[in-house]
N, C-alpha and C positions, 0 to 999 in steps of 0.2 A: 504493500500500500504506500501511498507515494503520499509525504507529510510534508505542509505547509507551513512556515515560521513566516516573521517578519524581521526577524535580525539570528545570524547564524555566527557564535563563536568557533573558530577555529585555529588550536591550537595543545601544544603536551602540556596537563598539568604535573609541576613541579616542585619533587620535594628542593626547597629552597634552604641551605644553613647561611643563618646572616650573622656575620662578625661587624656589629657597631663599632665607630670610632672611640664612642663613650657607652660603657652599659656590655652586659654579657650576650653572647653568642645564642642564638635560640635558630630554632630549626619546626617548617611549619609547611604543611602540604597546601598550592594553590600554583601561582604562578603570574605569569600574565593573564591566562586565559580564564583564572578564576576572576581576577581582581578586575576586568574587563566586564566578565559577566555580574559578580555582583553589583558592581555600579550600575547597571542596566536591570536591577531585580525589582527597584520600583516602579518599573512599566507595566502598564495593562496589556501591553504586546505579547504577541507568540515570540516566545525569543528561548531559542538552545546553545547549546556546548559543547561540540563533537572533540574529542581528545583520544589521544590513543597512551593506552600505561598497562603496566601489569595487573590484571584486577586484583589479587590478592590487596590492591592498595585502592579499589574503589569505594570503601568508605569514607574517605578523602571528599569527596562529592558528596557526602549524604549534607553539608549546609546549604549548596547549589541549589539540591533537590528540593530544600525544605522551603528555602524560597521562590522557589516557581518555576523554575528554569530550566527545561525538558533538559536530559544528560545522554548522548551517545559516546561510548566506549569502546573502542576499537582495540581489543586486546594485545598487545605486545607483552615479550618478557622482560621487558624492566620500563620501571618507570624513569621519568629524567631527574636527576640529581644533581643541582647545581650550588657551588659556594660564592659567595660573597661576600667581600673585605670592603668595608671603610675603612682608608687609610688616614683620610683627613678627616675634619670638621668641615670640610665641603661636600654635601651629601650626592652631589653629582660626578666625585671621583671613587669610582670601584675598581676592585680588582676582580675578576669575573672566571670561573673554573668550570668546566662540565665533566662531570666525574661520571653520569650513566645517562644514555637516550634514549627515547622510547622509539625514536627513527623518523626516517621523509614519511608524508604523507602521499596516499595516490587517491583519484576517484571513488575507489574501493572501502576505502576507508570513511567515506561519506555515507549518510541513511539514505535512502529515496527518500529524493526531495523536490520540489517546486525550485527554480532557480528564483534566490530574494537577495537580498542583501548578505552576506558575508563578511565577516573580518578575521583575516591572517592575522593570529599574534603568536608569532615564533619569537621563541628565547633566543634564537641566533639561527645559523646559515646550516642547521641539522637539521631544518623541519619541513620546510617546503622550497622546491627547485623550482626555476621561470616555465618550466615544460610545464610545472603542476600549475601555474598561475594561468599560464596561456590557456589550459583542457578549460578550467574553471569557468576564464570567457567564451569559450565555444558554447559552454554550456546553458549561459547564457544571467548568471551570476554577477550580479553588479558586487563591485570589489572595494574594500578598505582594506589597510596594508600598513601592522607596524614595519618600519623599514630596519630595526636590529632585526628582522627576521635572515637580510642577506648583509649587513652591516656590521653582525659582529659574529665575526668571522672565529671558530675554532679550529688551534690545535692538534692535527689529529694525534701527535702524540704523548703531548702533554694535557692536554685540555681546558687550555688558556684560552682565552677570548680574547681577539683584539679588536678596535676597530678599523675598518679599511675600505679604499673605496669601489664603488661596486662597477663591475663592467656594463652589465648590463640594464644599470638604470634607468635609461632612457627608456628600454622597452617596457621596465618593467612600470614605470610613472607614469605611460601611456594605458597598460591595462588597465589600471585599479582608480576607481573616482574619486576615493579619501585616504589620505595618508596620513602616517602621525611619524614624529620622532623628535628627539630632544637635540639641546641644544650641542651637544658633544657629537652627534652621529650628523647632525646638517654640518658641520663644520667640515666632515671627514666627505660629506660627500658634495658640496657646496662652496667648500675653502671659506667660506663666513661664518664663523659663530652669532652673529647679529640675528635675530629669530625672522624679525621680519624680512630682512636682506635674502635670506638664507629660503625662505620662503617664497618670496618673488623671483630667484629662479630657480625653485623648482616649477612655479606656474609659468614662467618661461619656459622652461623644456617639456609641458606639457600635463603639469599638475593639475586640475580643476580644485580640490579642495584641499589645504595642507594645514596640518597642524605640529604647530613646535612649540615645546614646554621646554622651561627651564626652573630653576630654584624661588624665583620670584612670582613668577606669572606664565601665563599661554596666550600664544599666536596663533589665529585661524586667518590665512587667506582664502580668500572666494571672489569669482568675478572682477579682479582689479582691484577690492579691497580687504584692507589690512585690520581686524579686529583681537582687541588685548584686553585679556580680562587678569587681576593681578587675584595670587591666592590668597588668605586671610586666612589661614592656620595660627591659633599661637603658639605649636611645639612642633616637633619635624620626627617624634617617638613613629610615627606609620610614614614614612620617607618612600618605604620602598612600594613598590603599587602605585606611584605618584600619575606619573603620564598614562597607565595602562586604567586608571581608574577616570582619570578626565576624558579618555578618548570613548571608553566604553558608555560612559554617562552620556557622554557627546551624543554619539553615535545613535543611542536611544533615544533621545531629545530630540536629533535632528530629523526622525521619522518625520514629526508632523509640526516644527517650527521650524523658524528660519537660524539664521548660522549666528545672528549676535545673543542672539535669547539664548540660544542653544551653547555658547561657552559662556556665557552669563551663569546658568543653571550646572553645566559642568566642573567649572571650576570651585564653584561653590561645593557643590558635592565634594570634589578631590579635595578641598581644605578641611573640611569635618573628618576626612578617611583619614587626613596625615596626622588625627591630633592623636590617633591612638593606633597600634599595629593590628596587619591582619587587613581583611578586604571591607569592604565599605560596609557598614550596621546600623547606618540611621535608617531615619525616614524622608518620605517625599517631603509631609510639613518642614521638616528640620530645614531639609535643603534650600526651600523656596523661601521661606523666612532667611538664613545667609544670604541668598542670591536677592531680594527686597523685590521677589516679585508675586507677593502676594497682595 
């Protein structure tokens, strides 16, 4: 039977071990593709999670579950396992490991489905290949695209991440409608760390919608313009999940408003997520009262 969403995550959930610059080490099942979906758990939308990991570790998903958000699992023998070091008191320098992966994605690993909206969120350049992006369009799948999914590049024999820049960019800024990435990966792929700079050419080489976070705030270009919503966090304790929690919000928002309301409401979300660890746990009231648009 062939199953209709209105927003499709995809990507491996990840046990993640986080080494703070300040504060003890803890280690916590989700990933991007959780921290993407629960920011999108206050929607009245059909919205799922396709991931592919070892089941013995799909318990992991049973918060996914409990808040609304259909889960398809695509069995593999190991789930992904990634470390992460702050080195400094600047929470956008990490040091980045992949220790186990759950593997590429193909078609296959997809449920039957109605082609809707889609978001790749790859932990790095182990998850999905431009072959898989291109079948995606044939399919007929309108595309969002973290771009660390081909941007941070690993290791294969150590399982370092680094960043670097992608060859294939241009084709790949052409398939996908909405893009997200911070200000560390526009720089590696853009030579500007300036968000908005960094942004305007990507819609130069064929962007339509892009988004770049950084420490302070988020940039969305669209149609020729430049929109900046700043975050209002008082503590950076949920740091991690930052940009995967604003694009996921985004992204849910964007269904049925336009693109300033929609990182207006975004942002605001991803400041309430950063005050405490772990994937987003408010409520829609909570958020809309942040964002002053109730």
């Amino acid at each position: 039977m062939t199953i209709s969403y209105d927003l499709v995550f995809v990507g491996n959930v990840v046990m993640d071990e986080i080494h703070p610059f300040e504060g003890s080490p803890h280690t916590f099942c989700g990933g991007l593709v959780e921290f993407c979906a629960m920011a999108a758990s206050w929607s009245p939308k059909r919205i799922s999670l396709v991931t592919k990991m070892a089941e013995r570790d799909a318990h992991c998903l049973d918060p996914i579950r409990a808040a609304g958000i259909a889960v398809h699992i695509s069995p593999s023998t190991e789930t992904t396992y990634h470390r992460v070091r702050h080195l400094t008191a600047n929470v956008d320098e990490r040091e980045m490991t992949l220790v186990k992966s759950a593997g590429f994605y193909s078609l296959g690993d997809l449920p039957e489905m109605e082609p809707t909206l889609l978001h790749l969120a790859g932990l790095n350049d182990q998850e999905f290949t431009v072959d898989f992006v291109r079948e995606l369009r044939e399919r007929g799948f309108t595309l969002a695209l973290d771009m660390q999914s081909f941007v941070r590049r690993v290791d294969p024999h150590t399982g370092e991440t680094e960043l670097a820049d992608v060859a294939e960019k241009l084709e790949i800024i052409g398939l996908v409608e909405k893009i997200k990435l911070d200000v560390a990966e526009a720089k590696v792929l853009t030579g500007t760390a300036d968000p908005e700079q960094a942004a305007i050419r990507l819609e130069e080489w064929g962007g339509s919608e892009i988004m770049v976070t950084r420490a302070d705030g988020v940039v969305v270009r669209c149609q020729g313009r430049t929109h900046f919503e700043r975050f209002s966090n008082r503590s950076a304790l949920g740091r991690t999940g930052r940009g995967d929690t604003t694009f996921g919000s985004y992204l849910a928002r964007r269904l049925d408003h336009g693109v300033a309301e929609s990182l207006r409401f975004a942002a605001a979300l991803a400041s309430i997520k950063m005050e405490s660890p772990g994937p987003f746990s408010g409520t829609l009231q909570e958020v809309l009262e942040r964002a002053g648009l109730l």
